[in-house]
Structure formats: C-alpha cells, structure tokens
C-alpha positions, 0 to 999 in steps of 0.5 A: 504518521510521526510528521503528521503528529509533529505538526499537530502539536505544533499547531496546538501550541500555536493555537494555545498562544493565541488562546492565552494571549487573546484571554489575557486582558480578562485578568484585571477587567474579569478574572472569573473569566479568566481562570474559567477561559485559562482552565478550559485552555489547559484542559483541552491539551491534557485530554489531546495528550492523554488520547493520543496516549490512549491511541498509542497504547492501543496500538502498541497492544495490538502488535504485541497481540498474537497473529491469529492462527487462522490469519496464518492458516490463510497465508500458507493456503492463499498467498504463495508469496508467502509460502516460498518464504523462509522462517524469518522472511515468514515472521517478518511479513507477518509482523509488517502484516500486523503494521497494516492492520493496526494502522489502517481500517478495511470497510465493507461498503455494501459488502462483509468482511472476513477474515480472508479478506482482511488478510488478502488486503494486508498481504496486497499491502505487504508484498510491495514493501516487502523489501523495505524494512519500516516503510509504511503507506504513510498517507493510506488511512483506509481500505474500502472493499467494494462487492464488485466493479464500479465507477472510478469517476463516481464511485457508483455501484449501479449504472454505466461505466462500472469498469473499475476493479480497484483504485487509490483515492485523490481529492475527497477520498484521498487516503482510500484505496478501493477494492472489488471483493471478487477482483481481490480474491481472484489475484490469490488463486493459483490460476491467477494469469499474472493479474493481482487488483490488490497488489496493482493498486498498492505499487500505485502508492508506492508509485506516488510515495514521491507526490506524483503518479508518474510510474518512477518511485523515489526509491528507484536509485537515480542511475537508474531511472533513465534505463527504467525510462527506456525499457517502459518506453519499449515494452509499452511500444511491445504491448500496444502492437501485440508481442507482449506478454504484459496485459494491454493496460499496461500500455496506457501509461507509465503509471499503469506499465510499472503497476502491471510490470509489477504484478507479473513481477511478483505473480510470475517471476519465473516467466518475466526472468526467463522472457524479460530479464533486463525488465526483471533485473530493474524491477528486482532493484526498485523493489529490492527483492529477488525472487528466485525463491520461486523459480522451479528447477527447470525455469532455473535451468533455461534461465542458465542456458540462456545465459550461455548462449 
C-alpha cells in the first residue's frame, strides 16, 4: 500500500509539472487565465492531500476502536486456530484481524453478510500470515462472497460448470478473491475433513506475493526450495495413485498441492505430523509457525515413539 501511495504522489507531481508548464505561456497573452488554470492546479492536490488524510485517519479510528465482542464471541466458538492460542497470540490475531478489516471490503454479491461471515473471512486471512509480523495482502482490495458455487471462467451463478467454490481474482477482477458463503462456513465446523475454502485461497495470495502462482512462496528460504520441489513432486505421485491422505485436487499442480498441504497443515496438524512429518516440518518453515499447541496428548505420544523407532 505505502509503494502504491509513493508512486501516486510521484505521479501527481509529475503531472503538476506539466500542468504548470503547459499554462505558463498564458502569464503574458492571458493572465486571467492563468491565475484560474494555476488555482485549480494547486487546489486539485490540496483536496488529494487532504482526502488521503481524511482516508488515513479513518483508518487509524478504526484499529484504535474495540474489537467487537461479538467478533470475539465467534473465535472462540468457530475458529479453533484461535482458541488453542495463548493471551498474547490472542491479542495479536486480533489486531492482524482488525488490519484486514479496515483494509479490505467484504461484499455480498447476491448474498448478506453477517457478522460470522465477515469474521471467518478475516480469520481465512489471518491464519496464513499468522507467522509474519506486519505482512499484509498488499494487492487484495476486495472479498466478494458468493451464496454458493460458480463458474471460475465467468463468474456466473446460474449455468453449467458451477464448480468453483473459491478463487483469487486475475485480470479485470484482479485484487478479488472470491468465496462461496456455504464453502466458507463449512471449513470452521469442527467435522471439517481437513478442507478450509477460505484458508485455500488465502495461501494462493500468499503463493503468489512473488508475481507468480507457482506453489514456491518467496518467503520460503532459498535452501529449501529444492527438498520442497521434491517432497511436492512425490506427494503429488502419492495422491493421483491413491495412498495420500491429501485430497485428489491437491494433484493437479503445484499450485494446488501447496494450497491443499496447506489447509491440512493448519486443519490437521496432528495427522500431517504423525503420518507426514518431513511434509510438516517444511510447511511449519514456509509459514513459521509450529503447531503443536494443538496436538492432543496421545498424537504427541506417537509422534514420540515414532521418533525412537
């Protein structure tokens, strides 16, 4: 956002230049004119400035106000990510929580929008970038709910080939991502089979906060791309012949494994450590964060005698 704002002043003043330039041969031959061209030229940037300042204290309000109890009431009776966090871990989503909203706009599109939605939306968010302190989906303006599956070519509700339950906008509807309303709920019931929509899409943006989808995030260190290569080679040989837990999708790229691997990760952490633990340890270094807050007390125990064995 800070970059995006940067190049917009430049741009401003740029174009300023130019105004001036281009008005200044009105000073001799027309000088009324010129004084009502030159005021406009200085106005149009004091009303820019004086928006964006407007913008950013609205925004500032809004992380100061107080998250809203019944936002908090949600957490701890939907998002168990949440729930097994300590007080700090607690306040801290929380606060990257109250980023999101104040950044980004959740729209209805043929569909309302409650209270739980708009706080699963924004955990789906948070939990990926849990792990980075001040990261942020700096080119996500925009999360549209949809009241159920849709076309990922056209966007259509109606129609065939309504198979889409989410996905990250490119093109004219770049700086979207798109929800089903009934996918997203789903992911936070506790019968959830290691399948989070919301979640899935967010390591998408994640994925590609590099300028590509290629299922390597930048913030994945260097050393350890080329075991990650390999690993998602052989899970993915794993899922299409059947002896994966891994949903089937998770095989039809790299892009799609790493948003699958990702949503076990943070649904199932137990039964990805205990069944695939070197899958768990990369996992736990591209999103820096361990876990085992989670695992019950006889998961841990197999983990352990696995390890002796």
């Amino acid at each position: 956002m800070r970059t995006i704002q940067i190049l917009g002043w430049l741009f401003g003043i740029f174009i300023l230049g130019l105004y001036a330039f281009g008005i200044a041969g009105f000073i001799e031959t027309d000088p009324l004119r010129f004084w009502v061209l030159a005021s406009i030229g200085l106005l149009a940037p004091l009303i820019l400035i004086g928006r964006y300042y407007r913008q950013k204290q609205a925004y500032q309000k809004m992380l100061a106000a107080p998250f809203p109890e019944i936002y908090r009431q949600i957490l701890e009776s939907e998002v168990e990510f949440y729930q097994k966090l300590d007080a700090a871990g607690k306040a801290n989503f929380i606060q990257a929580m109250k980023v999101f909203l104040a950044e980004v706009e959740i729209t209805g599109v043929e569909t309302s929008i409650d209270d739980r939605v708009r706080v699963l939306t924004a955990a789906s968010a948070v939990i990926p970038i849990f792990g980075f302190q001040q990261w942020k989906y700096y080119h996500l303006n925009e999360v549209l709910i949809y009241p159920g599956a849709f076309n990922s070519g056209t966007f259509s509700q109606e129609g065939p080939d309504r198979n889409a339950l989410g996905m990250v906008g490119t093109g004219p509807m770049a700086g979207k991502v798109i929800l089903s309303k009934p996918a997203l709920l789903h992911g936070f019931q506790k019968s959830s089979d290691g399948h989070n929509t919301g979640i899935h899409e967010f390591v998408h943006l994640l994925d590609a906060s590099d300028g590509a989808f290629d299922g390597i995030p930048a913030l994945l260190d260097k050393k350890y791309v080329l075991p990650w290569l390999g690993l998602m080679h052989r899970e993915m040989k794993r899922i299409s012949k059947g002896k994966s837990k891994l949903r089937d999708y998770g095989a039809s790229n790299k892009v799609e494994f790493f948003a699958v691997a990702s949503e076990f990760f943070f649904e199932r952490p137990d039964e990805l450590q205990l069944h695939y633990p070197k899958l768990y340890d990369l996992l736990k270094k591209i999103f820096q964060q361990d876990l085992k807050q989670q695992f019950s007390p006889t998961t841990l125990r197999k983990i352990e005698q696995r390890n002796l064995n």
